[in-house]
ROVO-303148 format. One record per residue (C-alpha): x, y, z negated; chain. Coordinates in steps of 0.1 Angstrom, whole numbers. Each point is the difference from the previous one (the first is absolute). Layout:
+-------+-------+-------+----+
|     x |     y |     z | ch |
+-------+-------+-------+----+
|     X |     Y |     Z |  A |
...
+-------+-------+-------+----+
***
This chain:
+-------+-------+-------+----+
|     x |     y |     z | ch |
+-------+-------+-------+----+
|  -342 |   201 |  -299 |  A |
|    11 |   -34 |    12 |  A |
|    13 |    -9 |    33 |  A |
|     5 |   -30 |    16 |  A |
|    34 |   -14 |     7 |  A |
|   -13 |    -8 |    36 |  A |
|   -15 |    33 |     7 |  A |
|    36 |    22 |   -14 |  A |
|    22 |   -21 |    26 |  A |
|   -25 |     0 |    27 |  A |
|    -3 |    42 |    -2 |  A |
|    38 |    -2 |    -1 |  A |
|     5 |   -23 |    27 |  A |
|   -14 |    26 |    27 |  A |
|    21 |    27 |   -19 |  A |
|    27 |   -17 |     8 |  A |
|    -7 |    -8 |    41 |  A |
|     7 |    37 |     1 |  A |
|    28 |     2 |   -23 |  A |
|    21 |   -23 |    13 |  A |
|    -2 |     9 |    37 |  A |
|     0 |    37 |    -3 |  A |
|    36 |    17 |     9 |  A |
|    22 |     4 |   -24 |  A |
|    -2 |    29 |   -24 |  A |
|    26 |    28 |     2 |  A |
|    24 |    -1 |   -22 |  A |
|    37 |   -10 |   -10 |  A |
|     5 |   -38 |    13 |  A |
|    22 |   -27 |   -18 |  A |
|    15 |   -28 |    27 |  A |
|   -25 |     8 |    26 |  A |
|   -31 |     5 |   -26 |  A |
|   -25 |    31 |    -8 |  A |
|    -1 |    13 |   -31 |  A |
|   -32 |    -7 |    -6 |  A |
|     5 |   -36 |     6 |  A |
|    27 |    -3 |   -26 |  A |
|   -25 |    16 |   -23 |  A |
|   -28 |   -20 |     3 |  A |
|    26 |   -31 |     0 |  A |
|    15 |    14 |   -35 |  A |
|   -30 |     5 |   -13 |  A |
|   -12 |   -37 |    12 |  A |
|    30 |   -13 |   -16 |  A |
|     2 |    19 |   -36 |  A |
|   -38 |   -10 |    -4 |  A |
|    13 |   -38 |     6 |  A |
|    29 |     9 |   -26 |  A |
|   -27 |    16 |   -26 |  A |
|   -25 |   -30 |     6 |  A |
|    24 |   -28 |    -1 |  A |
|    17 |    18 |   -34 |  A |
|   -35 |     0 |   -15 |  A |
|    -8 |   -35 |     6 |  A |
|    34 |   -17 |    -4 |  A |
|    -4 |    -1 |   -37 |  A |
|   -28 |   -22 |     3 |  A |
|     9 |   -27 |    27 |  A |
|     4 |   -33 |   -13 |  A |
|     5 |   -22 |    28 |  A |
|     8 |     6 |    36 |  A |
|   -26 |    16 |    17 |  A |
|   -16 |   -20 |    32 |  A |
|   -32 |    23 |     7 |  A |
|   -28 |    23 |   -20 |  A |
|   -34 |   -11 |   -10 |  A |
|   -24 |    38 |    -4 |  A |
|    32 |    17 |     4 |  A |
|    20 |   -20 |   -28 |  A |
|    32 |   -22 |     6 |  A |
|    -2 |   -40 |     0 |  A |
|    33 |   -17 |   -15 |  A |
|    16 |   -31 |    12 |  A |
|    25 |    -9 |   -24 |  A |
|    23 |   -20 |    19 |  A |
|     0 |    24 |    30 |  A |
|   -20 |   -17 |    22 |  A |
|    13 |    17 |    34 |  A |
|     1 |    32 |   -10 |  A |
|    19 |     5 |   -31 |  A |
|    29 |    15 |    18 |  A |
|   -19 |    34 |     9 |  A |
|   -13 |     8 |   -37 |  A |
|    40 |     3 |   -10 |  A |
|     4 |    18 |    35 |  A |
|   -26 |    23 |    -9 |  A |
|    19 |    10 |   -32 |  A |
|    30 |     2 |    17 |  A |
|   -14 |    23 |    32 |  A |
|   -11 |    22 |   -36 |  A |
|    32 |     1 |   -16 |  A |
|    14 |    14 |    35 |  A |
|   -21 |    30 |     2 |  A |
|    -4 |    10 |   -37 |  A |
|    30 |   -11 |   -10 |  A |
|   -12 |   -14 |   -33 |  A |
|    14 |   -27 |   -18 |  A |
|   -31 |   -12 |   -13 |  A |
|    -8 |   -14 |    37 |  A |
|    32 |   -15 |     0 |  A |
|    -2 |   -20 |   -38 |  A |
|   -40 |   -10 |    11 |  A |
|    14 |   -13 |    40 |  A |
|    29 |   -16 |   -18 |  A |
|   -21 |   -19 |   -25 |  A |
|   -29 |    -8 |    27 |  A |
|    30 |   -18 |    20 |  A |
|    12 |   -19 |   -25 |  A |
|   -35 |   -21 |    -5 |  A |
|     8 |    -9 |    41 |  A |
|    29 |   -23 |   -13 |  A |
|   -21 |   -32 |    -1 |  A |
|    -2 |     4 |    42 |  A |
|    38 |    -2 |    10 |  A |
|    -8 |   -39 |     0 |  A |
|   -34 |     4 |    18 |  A |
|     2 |   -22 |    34 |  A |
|   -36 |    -3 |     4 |  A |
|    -4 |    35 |    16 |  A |
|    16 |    24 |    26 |  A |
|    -4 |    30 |   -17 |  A |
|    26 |     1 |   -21 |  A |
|    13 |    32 |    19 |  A |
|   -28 |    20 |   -14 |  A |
|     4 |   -17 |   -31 |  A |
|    32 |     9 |    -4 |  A |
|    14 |    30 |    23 |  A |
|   -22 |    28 |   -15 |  A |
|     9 |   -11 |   -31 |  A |
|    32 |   -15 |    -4 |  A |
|    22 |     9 |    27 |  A |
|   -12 |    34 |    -6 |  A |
|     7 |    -2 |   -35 |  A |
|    38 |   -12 |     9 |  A |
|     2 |    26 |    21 |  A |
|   -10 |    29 |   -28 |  A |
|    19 |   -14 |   -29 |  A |
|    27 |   -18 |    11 |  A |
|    -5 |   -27 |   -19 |  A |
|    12 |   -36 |    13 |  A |
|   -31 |   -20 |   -12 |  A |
|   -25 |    14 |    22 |  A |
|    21 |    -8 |    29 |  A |
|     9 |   -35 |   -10 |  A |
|   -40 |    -9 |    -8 |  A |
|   -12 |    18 |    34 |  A |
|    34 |   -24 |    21 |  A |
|   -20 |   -26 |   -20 |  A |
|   -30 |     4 |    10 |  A |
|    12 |     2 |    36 |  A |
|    15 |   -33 |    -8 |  A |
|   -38 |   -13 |    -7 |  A |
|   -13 |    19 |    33 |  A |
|    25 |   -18 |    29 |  A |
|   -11 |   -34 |   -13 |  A |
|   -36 |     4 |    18 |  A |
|    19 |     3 |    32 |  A |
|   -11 |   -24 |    25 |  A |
|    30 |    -7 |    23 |  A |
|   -17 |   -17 |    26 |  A |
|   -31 |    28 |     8 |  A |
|    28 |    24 |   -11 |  A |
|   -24 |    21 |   -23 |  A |
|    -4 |     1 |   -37 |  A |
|   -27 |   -13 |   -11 |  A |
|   -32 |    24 |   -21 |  A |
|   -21 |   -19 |   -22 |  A |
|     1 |   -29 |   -19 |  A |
|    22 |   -24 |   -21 |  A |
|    26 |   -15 |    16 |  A |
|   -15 |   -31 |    -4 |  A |
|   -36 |    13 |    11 |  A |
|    -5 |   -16 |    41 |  A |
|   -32 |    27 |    -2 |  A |
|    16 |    30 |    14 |  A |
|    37 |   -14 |     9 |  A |
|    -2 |    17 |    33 |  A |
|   -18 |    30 |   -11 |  A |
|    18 |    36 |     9 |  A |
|   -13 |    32 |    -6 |  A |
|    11 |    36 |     7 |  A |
|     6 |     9 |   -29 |  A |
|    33 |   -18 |    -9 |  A |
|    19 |    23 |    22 |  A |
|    -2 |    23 |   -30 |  A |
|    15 |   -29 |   -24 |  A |
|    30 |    -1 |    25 |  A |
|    20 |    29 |   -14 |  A |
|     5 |   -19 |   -32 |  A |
|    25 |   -26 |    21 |  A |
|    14 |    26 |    15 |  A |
|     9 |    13 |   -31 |  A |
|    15 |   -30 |   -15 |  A |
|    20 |    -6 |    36 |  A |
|    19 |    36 |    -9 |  A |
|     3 |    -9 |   -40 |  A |
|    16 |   -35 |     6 |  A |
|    14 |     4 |    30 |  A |
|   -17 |   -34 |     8 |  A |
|   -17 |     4 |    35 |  A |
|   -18 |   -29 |    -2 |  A |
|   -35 |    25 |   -16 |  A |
|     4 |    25 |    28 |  A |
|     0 |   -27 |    26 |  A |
|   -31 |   -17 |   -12 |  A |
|   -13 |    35 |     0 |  A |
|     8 |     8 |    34 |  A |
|    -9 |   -33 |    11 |  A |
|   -36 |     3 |   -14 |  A |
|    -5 |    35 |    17 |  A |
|    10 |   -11 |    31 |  A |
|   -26 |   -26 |     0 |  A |
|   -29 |    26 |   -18 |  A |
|    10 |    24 |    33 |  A |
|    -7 |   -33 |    26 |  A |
|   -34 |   -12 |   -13 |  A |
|   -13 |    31 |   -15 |  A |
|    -6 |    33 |    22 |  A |
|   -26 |    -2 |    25 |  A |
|     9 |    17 |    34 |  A |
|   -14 |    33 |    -9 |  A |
|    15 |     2 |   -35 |  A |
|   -26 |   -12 |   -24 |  A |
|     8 |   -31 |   -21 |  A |
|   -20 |   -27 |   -21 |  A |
|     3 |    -5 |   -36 |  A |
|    13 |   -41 |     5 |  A |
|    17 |   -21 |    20 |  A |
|     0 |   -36 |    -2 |  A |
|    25 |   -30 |    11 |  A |
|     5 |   -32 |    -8 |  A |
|    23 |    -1 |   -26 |  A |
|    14 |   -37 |     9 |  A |
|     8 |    12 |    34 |  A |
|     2 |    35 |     0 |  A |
|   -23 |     1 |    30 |  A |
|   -18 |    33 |     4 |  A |
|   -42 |    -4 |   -11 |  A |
|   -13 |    31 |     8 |  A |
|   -16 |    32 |   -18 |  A |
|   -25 |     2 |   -30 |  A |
|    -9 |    26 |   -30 |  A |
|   -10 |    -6 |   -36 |  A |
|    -3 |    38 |    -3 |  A |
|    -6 |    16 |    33 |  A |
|   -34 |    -2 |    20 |  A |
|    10 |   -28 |    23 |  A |
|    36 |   -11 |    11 |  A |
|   -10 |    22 |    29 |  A |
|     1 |    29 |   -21 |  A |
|    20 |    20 |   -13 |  A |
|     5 |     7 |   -39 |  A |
|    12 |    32 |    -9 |  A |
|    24 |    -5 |   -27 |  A |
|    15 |   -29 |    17 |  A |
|    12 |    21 |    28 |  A |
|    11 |    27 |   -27 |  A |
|    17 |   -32 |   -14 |  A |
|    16 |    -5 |    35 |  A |
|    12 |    38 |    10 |  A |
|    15 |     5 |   -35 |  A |
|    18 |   -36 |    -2 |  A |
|    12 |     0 |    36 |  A |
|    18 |    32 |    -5 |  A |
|    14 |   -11 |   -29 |  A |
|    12 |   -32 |    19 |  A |
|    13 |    28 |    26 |  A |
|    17 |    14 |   -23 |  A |
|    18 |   -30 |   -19 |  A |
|    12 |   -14 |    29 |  A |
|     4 |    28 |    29 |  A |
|   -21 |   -27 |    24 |  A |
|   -18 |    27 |    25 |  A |
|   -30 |   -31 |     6 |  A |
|   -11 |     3 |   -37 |  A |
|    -1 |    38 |    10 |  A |
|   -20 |    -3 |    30 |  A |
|   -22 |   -19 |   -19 |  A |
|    -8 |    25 |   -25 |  A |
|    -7 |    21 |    22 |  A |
|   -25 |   -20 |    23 |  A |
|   -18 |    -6 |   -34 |  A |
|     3 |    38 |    -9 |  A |
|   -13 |    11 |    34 |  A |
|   -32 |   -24 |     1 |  A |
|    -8 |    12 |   -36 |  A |
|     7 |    32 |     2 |  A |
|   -25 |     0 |    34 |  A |
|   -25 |   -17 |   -23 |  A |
|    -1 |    26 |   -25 |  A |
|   -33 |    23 |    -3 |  A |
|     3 |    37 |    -4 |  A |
|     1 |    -3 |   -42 |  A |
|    29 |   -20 |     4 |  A |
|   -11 |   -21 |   -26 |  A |
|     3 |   -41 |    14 |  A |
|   -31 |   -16 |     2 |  A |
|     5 |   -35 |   -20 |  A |
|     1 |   -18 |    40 |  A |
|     4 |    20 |    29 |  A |
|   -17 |   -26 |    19 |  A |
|   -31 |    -8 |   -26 |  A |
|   -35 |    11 |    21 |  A |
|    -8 |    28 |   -25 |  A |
|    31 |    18 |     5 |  A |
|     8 |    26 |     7 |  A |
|   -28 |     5 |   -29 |  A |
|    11 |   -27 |   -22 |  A |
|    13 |     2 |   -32 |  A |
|    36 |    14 |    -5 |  A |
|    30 |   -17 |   -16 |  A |
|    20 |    31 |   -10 |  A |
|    24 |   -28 |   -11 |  A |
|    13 |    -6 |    34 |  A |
|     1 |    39 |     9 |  A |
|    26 |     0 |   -27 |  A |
|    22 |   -26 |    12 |  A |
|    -3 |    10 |    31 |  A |
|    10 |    35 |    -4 |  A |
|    26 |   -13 |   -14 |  A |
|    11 |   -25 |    23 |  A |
|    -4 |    29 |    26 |  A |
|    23 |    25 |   -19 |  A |
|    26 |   -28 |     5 |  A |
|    -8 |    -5 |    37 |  A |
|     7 |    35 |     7 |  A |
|    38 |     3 |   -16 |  A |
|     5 |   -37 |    17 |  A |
|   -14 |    18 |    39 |  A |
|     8 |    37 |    -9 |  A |
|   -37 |     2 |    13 |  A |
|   -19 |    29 |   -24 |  A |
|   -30 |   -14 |    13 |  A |
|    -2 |   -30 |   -22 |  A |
|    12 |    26 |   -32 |  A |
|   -33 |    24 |    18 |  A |
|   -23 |   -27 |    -5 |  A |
|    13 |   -10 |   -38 |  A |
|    -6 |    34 |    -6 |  A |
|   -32 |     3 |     8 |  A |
|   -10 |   -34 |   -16 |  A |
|    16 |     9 |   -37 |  A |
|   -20 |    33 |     6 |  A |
|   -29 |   -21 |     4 |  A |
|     5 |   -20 |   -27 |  A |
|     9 |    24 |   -25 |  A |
|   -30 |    19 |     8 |  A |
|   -28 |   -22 |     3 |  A |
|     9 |   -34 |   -16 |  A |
|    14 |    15 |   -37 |  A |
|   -21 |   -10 |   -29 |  A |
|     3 |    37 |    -9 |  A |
|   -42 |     1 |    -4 |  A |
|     2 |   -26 |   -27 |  A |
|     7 |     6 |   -31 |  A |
|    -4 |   -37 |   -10 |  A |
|    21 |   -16 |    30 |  A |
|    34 |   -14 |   -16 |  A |
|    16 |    -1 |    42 |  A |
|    15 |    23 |    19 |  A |
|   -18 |   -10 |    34 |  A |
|   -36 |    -9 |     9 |  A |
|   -14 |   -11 |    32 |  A |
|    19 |   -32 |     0 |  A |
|   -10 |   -32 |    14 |  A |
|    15 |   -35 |   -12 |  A |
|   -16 |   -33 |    19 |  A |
|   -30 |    14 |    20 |  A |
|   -14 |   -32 |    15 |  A |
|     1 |   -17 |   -38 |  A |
|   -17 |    33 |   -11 |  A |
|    24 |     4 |   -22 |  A |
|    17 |    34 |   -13 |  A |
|   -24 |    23 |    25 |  A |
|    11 |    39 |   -11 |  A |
|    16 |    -6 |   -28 |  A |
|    37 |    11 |   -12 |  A |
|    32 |   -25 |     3 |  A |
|    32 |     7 |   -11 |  A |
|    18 |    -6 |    36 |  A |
|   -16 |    31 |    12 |  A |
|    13 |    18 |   -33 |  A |
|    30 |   -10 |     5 |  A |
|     8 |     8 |    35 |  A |
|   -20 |    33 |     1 |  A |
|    27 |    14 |   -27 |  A |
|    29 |   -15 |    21 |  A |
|   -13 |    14 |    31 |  A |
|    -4 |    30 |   -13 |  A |
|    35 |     4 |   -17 |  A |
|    14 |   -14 |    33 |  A |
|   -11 |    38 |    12 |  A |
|     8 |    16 |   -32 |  A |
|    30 |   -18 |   -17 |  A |
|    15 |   -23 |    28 |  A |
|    33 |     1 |   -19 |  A |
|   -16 |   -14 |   -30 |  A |
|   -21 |   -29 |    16 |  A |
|    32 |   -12 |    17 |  A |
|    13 |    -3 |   -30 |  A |
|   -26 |   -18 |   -13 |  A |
|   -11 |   -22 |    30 |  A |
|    32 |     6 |    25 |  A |
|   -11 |    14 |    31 |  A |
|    36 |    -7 |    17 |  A |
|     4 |   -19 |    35 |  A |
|    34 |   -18 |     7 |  A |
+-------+-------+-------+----+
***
């Protein structure tokens, strides 16, 4: 008997209302969480290990997104290319087998091309997943010089006049010169990095100087944020809001303000600067308000369908983890609560467990909703930060390693 892809993760979406706000089950508890959580999150986890094993063999590019349940390749990376060799890496941490490592080693390697990339500011998902993870696993001085390089590449998009760094667009493109979007927060931790490897402050400057301008223009009163923000890059002047993938730059889009809680922290956390940390957490609270009881994001918390829109278990993922973080940085266990109960969610009702054909980890993503592009499919962000999320309950010691969870 065939059934739908639709109908399996509809019946398991209102399973999963009741799983996730049930009380915990009795048992033995591990930092704070029930047994039965740590199952379900081990068992999330080793069938990400067992999937991503399976299909690693055959991936010939960097994965950007599935087509009926099959990975599309970029082969230059596109944004994304970072998270394929983080994938391998979050693998090798839980199984411990050194074919993950060879395969994350040799996916990282094809990112080389990008350390001289000025024409976008993602070089920190480019190249932390990847290469500053790789540095930090083997040791080896290469990775660290090419991801100091690509850092290099990142702080010349800096505008010094708006004080921001700038998203899309050759540096010689006037088109989006004054074009910010929430999501470069996350591409911060990069210049941090090369700021502690150099000893050169001039990255972690430009880095704070950029987040102190995101946390002016970007959260509304109550919390929620828009996806851009544009000034006039001559001037530096302030423009106003907008969104390119949010419902209206009224809205709010759900995996930028995942974006914002986990990069804010982070910023928190690099620097010791307690504004970046009230920051996250007015972006926490509002989203964490916003959530419905399956505590699976909808793709805009603001769109008129929602709260019966469809889900982006993509930002659920990097929120969860952002809100893991959040609740070391407060020493509030109600942001580590509410990551629990989202990585139950996910691992319960967004798996591609009922396929046997899907090549992903997660369904139930959504990519660009107003271009109608990428509408429940699988991406390999929400891969990527599921497993990290979940080894950040599991493994902590080993993700620090791998990602370095450390303040000042």
């Amino acid at each position: 008997m065939t059934i739908s892809r639709r109908t399996v993760l509809s019946t398991a979406a209102g399973a999963a209302a009741a799983c996730v706000t049930a009380a915990p089950a009795a048992g033995a508890v591990e930092g704070g969480t029930s047994a039965a959580t740590l199952r379900t999150l081990g068992a999330a986890v080793d069938y990400a290990v067992e999937k991503v094993r399976s299909v690693a063999p055959g991936v010939n590019g960097f994965p950007v997104g599935t087509k009926f349940e099959k990975w599309t390749y970029s082969q230059n990376g596109d944004w994304v290319g970072g998270f394929w060799p983080g994938t391998l890496w979050m693998a090798y941490l839980r199984s411990k087998d050194e074919s993950f490592r060879t395969w994350a080693l040799a996916s990282a390697k094809k990112l080389a091309p990008r350390q001289s990339d000025t024409s976008t500011h993602d070089l920190g998902f480019l190249f932390y997943p990847s290469w500053v993870t790789a540095w930090r696993l083997t040791g080896d001085e290469a990775w660290r010089a090419g991801a100091v390089r690509a850092a290099d590449s990142l702080i010349q998009r800096y505008n010094p006049r708006g004080h921001f760094i700038r998203a899309w667009g050759a540096l010689t493109d006037e088109a989006n010169a004054g074009r910010v979007i929430m999501d470069t927060i996350m591409n911060l931790d990069l210049l941090a990095f090369a700021s502690r490897q150099t000893g050169d402050t001039r990255y972690l400057d430009i880095a704070v100087e950029h987040a102190r301008t995101a946390q002016k223009v970007f959260p509304r009163a109550d919390g929620s944020t828009p996806h851009v923000y544009d000034f006039d890059p001559v001037s530096g002047a302030p423009i106003g809001p907008g969104t390119v993938q949010g419902y209206s730059p009224t809205s709010c889009w759900s995996r930028g303000q995942a974006w914002g809680i986990y990069g804010f922290t982070t910023m928190y956390r690099r620097t010791g600067n307690k504004e970046f940390l009230v920051t996250a957490r007015r972006l926490a609270d509002f989203a964490v308000g916003a959530l419905g009881p399956d505590h699976v994001p909808v793709w805009d918390y603001r769109a008129p369908q929602q709260p019966y829109d469809v889900k982006d278990a993509s930002a659920g993922a990097v929120m969860a983890c952002g809100l893991l973080d959040l609740a070391t940085a407060t020493d509030r266990p109600v942001y580590r609560d509410v990551a629990l109960r989202m990585l139950t969610a996910l691992s319960t009702t967004c798996l591609t467990r009922n396929s046997a054909r899907a090549e992903a980890v997660v369904a139930r993503c959504t990519r660009n909703r107003p271009a109608e592009d990428g509408i429940e499919i699988s991406l390999p962000y929400a891969d990527y930060y599921l497993m990290e999320g979940i080894l950040r309950v599991l493994q902590p010691q080993d993700v620090d390693r791998a990602v370095d969870l450390s303040a000042l």
